[in-house]
N, C-alpha and C positions, 0 to 999 in steps of 0.2 A: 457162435461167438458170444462172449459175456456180454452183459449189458452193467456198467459198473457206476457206482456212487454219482459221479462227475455226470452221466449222462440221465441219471433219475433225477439229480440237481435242476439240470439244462433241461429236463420233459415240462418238471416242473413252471419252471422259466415262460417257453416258447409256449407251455398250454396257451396261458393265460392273456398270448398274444395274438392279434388278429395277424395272419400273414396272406399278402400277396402275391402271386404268381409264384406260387414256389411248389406246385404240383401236388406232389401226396407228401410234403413236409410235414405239417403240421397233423398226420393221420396217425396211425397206430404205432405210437413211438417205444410201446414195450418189443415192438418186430423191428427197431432200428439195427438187431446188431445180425439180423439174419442172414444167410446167403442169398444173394438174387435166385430168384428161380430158374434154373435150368443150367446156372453158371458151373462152369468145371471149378472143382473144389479142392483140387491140389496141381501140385507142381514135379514136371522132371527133378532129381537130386543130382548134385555134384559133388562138390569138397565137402568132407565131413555132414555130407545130407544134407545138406544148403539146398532153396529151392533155386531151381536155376529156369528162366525164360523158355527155353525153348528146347518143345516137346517131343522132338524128332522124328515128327511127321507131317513134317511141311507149314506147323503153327507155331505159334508161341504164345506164350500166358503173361501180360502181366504180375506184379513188376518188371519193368526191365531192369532197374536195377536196385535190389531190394534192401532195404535199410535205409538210412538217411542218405542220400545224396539229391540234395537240394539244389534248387536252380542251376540246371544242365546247361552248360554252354557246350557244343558238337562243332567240329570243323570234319568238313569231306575234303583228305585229301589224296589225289587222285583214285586209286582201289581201296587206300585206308580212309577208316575214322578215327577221330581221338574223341575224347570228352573229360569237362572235368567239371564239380561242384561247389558250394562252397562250404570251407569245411571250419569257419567261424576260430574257436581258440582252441583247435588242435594241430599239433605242429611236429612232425614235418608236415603239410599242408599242401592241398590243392595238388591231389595225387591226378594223373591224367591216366585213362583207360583207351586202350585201344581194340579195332573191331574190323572185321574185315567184310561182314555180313548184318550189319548194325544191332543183331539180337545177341551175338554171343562176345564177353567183354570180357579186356585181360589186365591186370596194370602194367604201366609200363615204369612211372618216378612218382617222384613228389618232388614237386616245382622250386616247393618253397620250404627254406627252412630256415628262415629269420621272423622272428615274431617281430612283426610289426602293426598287430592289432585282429581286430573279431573279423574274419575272412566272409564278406558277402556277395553273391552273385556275380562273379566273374565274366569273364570274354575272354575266350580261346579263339587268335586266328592265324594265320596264314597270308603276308602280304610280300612280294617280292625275293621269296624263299625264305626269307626269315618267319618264325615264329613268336608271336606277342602273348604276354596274357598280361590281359587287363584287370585289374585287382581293388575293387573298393573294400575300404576298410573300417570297422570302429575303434576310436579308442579305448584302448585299455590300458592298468598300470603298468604296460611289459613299457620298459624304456625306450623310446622313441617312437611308439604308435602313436596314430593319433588318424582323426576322423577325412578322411582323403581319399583318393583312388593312385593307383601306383600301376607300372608297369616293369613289366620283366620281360626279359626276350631269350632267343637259343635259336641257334642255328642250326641244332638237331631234335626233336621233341623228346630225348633223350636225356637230355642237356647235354654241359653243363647250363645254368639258368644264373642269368644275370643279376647283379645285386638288385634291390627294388628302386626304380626312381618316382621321385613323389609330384606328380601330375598337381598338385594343388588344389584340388578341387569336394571342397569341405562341404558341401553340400547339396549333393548327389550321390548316389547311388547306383547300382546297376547299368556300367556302359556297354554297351554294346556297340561295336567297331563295323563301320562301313566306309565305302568305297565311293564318291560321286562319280557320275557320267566324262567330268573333266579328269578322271585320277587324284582327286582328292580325297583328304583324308578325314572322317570324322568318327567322336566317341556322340551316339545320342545316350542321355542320361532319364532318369528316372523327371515324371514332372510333364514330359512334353519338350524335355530341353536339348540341346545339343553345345558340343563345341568343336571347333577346327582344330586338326592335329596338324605338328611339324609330319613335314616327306619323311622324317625317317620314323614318326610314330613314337614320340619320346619325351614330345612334350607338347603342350598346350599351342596357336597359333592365332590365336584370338580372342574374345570374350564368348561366357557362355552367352544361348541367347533363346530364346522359349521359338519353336515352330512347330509343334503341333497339340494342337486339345482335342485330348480322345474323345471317343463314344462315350455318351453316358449313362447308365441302365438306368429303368423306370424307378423311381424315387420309393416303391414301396416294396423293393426286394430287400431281403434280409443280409445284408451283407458288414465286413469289419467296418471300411472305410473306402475312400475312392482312390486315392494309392496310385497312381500312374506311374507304372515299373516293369523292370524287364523287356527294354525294345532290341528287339531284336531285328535286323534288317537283310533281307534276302533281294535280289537282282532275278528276276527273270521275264524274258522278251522283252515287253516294253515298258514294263514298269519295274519300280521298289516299291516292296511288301514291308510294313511294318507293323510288326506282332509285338502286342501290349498287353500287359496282367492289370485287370482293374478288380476293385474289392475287398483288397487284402487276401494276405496269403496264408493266413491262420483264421482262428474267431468260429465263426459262423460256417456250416460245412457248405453254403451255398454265395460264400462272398466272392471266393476266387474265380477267376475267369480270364478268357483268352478273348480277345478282341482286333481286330485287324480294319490298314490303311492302308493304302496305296497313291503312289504320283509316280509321273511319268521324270522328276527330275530329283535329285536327292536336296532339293532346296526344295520341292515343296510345288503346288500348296497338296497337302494330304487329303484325299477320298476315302471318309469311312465307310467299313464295308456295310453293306445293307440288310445282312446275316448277321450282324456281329446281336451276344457274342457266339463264337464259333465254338465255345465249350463252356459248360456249366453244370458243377450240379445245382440236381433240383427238387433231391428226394434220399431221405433220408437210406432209400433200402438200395441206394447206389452202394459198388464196391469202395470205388473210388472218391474223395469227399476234397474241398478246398483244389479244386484244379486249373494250375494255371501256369505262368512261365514259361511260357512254349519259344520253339526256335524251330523254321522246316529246315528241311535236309531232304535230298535226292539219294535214292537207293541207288545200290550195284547194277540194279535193270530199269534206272531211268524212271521207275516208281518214286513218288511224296512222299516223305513221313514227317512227322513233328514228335519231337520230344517235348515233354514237360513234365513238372511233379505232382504230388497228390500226397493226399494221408488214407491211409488203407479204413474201412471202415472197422471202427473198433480199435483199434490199434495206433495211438497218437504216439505210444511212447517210442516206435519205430521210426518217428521222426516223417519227411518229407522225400517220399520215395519218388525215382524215375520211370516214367512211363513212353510209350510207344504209341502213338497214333497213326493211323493210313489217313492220308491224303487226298483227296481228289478234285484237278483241275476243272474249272465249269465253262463252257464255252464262253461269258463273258470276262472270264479274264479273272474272277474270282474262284474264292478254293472253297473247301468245308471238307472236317475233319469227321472221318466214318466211323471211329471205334464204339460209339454210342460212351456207357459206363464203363468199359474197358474188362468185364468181369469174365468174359469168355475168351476162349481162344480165336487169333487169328491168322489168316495166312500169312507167310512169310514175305518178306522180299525176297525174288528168287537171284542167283549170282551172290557171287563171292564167295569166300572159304569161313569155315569157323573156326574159330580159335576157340580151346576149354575156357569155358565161362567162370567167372570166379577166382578166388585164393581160397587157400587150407586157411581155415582160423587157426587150427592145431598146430602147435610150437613145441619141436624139439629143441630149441636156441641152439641148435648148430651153426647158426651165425645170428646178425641182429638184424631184424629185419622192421628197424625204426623207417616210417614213412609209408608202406604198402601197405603193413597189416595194422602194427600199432603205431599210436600215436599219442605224446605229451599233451595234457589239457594245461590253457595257460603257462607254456612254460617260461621258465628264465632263459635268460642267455646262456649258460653254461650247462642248461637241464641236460644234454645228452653225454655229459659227460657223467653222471650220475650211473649210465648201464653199458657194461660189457657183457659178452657173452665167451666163456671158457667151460669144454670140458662137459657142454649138450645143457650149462647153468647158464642161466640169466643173474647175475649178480646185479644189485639195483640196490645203488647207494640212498640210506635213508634221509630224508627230506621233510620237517615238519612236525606235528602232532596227531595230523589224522588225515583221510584223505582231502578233508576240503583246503589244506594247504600246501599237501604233499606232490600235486604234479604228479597224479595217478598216469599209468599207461590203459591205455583202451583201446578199443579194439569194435568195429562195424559189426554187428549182429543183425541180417536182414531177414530171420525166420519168426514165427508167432510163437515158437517157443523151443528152446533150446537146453544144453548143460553143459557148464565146462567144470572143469577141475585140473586141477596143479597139485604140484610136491611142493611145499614154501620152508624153507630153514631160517631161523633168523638170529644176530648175534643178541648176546646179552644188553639189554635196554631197547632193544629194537622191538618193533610192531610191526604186521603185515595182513595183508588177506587180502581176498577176492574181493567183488564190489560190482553193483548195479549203479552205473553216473550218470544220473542227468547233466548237472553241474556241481557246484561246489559248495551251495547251499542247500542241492536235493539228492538224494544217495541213500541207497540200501545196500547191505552187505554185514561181511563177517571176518573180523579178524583179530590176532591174539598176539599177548605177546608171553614170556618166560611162565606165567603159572594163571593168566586168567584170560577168559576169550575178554573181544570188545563186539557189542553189536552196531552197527549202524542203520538205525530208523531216521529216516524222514529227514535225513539232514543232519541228527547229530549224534553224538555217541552216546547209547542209553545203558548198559547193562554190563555188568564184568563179573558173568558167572566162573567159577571156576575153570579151569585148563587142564587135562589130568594126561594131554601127551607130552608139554614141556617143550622145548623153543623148535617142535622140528613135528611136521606131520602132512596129511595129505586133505584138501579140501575140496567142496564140492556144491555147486549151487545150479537149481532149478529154477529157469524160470517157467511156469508151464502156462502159458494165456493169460501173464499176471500176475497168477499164484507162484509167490517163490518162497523155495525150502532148501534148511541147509545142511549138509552131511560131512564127517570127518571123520579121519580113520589114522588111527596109529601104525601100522602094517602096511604103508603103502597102497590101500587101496583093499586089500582081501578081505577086509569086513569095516559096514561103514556103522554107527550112530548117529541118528538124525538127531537136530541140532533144535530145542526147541523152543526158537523164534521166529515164524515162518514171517513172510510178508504177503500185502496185497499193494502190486505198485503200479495199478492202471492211470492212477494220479500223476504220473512222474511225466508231464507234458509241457509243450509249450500253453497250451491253454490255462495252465493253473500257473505255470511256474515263468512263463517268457522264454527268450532265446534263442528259440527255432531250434535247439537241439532236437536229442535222442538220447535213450535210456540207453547206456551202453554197457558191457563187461569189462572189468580189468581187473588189475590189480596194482597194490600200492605198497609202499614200505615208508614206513615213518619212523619219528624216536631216534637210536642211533645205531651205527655201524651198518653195517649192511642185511640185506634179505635176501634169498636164493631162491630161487623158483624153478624148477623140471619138470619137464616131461606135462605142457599142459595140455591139455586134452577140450575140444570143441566138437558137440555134437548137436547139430537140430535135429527138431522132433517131429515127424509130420504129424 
């Protein structure tokens, strides 16, 4: 793994710092980008070479689920599971995966597909046969967002999904939905806080009110901030578990962490655990870095596990991947999580069936497959009226000046390095091409319009060398561990010239840039008339 810019920056930094209890942190930080010793260093493939979990011999590899999918929220219901993340300003939104074996995942919808603001850390559950998801939000300028938690319901996890109602609640974060001992009903929120829901789950039934103060780690760990987020609340025998992220969930690779309470009534008072935390990193030459957001879950054969996320070491621009943890009950009624760093393979949970893991990134647009695969960054309200699909083309009506206002379509990339390529037509006055997005003020890529390319470095448009195939050709981009390069061919594809303005875009992160994104692929159409796009092609690299 590279060692790049941003992390010579950060060695620099933590040298010249004393650190505490943080293991072999502060040791040989030119070996930070190493592989653990002894760890397996690839993955089973699936769609278009995508790594996929599980290695069909009774293990599975981290990630579970690769690419950005942030704060996991898992409901077990009956032989199924679902899960979904949050998927901030991409829209359709808050796509839900289903599992029959917890390692291998399929989508099934996308929930949501009204922008009503930055989609963070949700709750998926299951109460009285209906389905809820719980949905906090940021505002943003899309019309009618604004900074609240909202809910949606379905009576089939299929849908259809309810319009969104606005729960009120401007200042919190990440609910998590529980059940009390009486049949009542509560959202606990970030902070320590909780509030009473209506019996049908729909709306508030009381004031918020603070009932519990976490763990608090030793005052000279390296961490973002203190952050009390993500409670998640599980029921088993005689008590509720509730699982808490303290640290911050970016920053520092040793801030995030998983922490756990227990009481015998859902009013409290809370028992921290005496292990906590239950997960941490501690050391730079970990796989896995920032981990935290957990939720347990019971497997197909009555086995623990907990999800949560992580950032892969080396690899920030893949955003906040899903991970797998084994469980294990302790005679006192307390748990601890066994996967150590997460870097090696582990046993399975044995029972239940698999389902092919994954979607094909690769799009023949034989229909539109807005919501599973791709999805609108920040869009308007009318944005899906912008693409049809006729005839195996993606026609994608033009929007803007470039991509940071165009409502590019993108698309989940969870390998360390990849290539896709497309056929792009465009009418006269129109602009299009591929694209590396973080968001809309960070972006690499490559695109042209009638007689000259346009580059896009670092956010804005730099360069309009010459065009010599004219409004219609085939394109091509590399990302390979970072290093990205770009190729184009007049012929379809039979012979390409490389394009030369390569990039280095290990920068393209939440740690320089904010957001909790991911550096992702797409492509955009700007200027006017429309852009076509065929036959585009996704391939990871191992």
């Amino acid at each position: 793994m590279d060692f790049s810019r941003r992390d010579a920056f950060g060695a620099v930094v933590i040298g010249g710092t004393a650190l505490g209890g943080l293991g072999g942190f502060g040791g040989a930080l030119a070996e930070a980008r190493r592989t653990p010793a002894g760890a397996a260093t690839d993955w089973k493939r699936g769609y278009d070479n995508q790594r996929v979990p599980d290695l069909g011999n009774g293990t599975f590899l981290n990630p579970l689920m690769a690419g950005d999918h942030p704060d996991p929220t898992i409901l077990k219901d009956g032989s199924d599971y679902y899960m979904t993340f949050s998927t901030f300003d991409s829209y359709p939104g808050l796509v839900i995966w289903h599992s029959r074996d917890l390692v291998n995942w399929t989508p099934v919808t996308a929930a949501l597909t009204r922008n009503i603001g930055s989609v963070w850390a949700p709750e998926l559950t299951r109460h009285k046969g209906r389905y809820y998801l719980y949905i906090p939000t940021k505002k943003t300028p899309a019309p009618g967002s604004k900074t609240t938690s909202w809910v949606i319901w379905a009576d089939d996890i299929k849908g259809p999904w309810s319009d969104p109602v606005d729960l009120d609640l401007p200042n919190h974060i990440d609910p998590g939905h529980a059940v009390g001992e009486d049949g009542s009903r509560w959202l606990f929120l970030s902070g320590g806080d909780r509030v009473r829901l209506s019996e049908d789950g729909l709306a508030k039934a009381g004031p918020v009110e603070h009932v519990y103060d976490p763990w608090r780690y030793p005052e000279n760990w390296v961490v973002e901030g203190f952050a009390p987020e993500g409670p998640k609340i599980t029921r088993r025998g005689d008590y509720f578990y509730l699982i808490t992220a303290v640290g911050g969930t970016a920053g520092p690779p040793t801030g995030h962490m998983v922490i756990a309470a227990r009481s015998r009534s859902i009013n409290g008072p809370w028992e921290n655990c005496p292990n906590n935390p239950l997960v941490r990193t501690t050391s730079l030459d970990e796989k896995w870095w920032s981990r935290g957001h957990a939720t347990l879950v019971e497997g197909p054969d009555g086995s623990w596990w907990s999800v949560y996320h992580g950032f892969e070491n080396g690899y920030w621009t893949l955003g906040r991947q899903t991970l797998l943890d084994p469980v294990e009950w302790m005679p006192d009624g307390w748990f601890r999580m066994n996967g150590g760093d997460l870097s090696r393979p582990i046993a399975k949970p044995r029972g239940g069936t698999a389902v092919r893991h994954g979607q094909p990134l690769s799009d023949d647009f034989s229909r539109l497959r807005l919501g599973q695969t791709w999805n609108f960054f920040k869009p308007a309200a009318d944005e899906a009226q912008r693409a049809r699909v006729a005839g195996n083309t993606l026609h994608l009506a033009a929007r803007g000046k470039a991509p940071s206002d165009s409502s590019p379509l993108l698309l989940i990339a969870g390998d360390q390095a990849y290539r896709f390529e497309c056929d792009i037509e465009i009418d006269e006055g129109g602009t299009a091409g591929l694209i590396l997005f973080y968001d809309d003020k960070l972006y690499a890529g490559l695109g042209f319009d009638g007689t000259r390319f346009v580059t896009h470095q670092y956010g804005i448009e730099r360069g309009r060398p010459a065009n010599p195939h004219g409004r219609r050709m085939r394109m091509r981009v590399t990302n390979d561990r970072h290093i990205v390069t770009y190729d184009t061919s007049g012929d379809g594809g039979h012979t390409w010239k490389r394009f030369d303005r390569g990039m280095e875009v290990s920068g393209y992160h939440h740690n320089v840039r904010g957001g909790f994104l991911m550096l992702r692929p797409g492509l955009y159409s700007a200027g006017q008339g429309n852009a076509r796009f065929r036959n585009f092609r996704f391939e990871a690299r191992a």
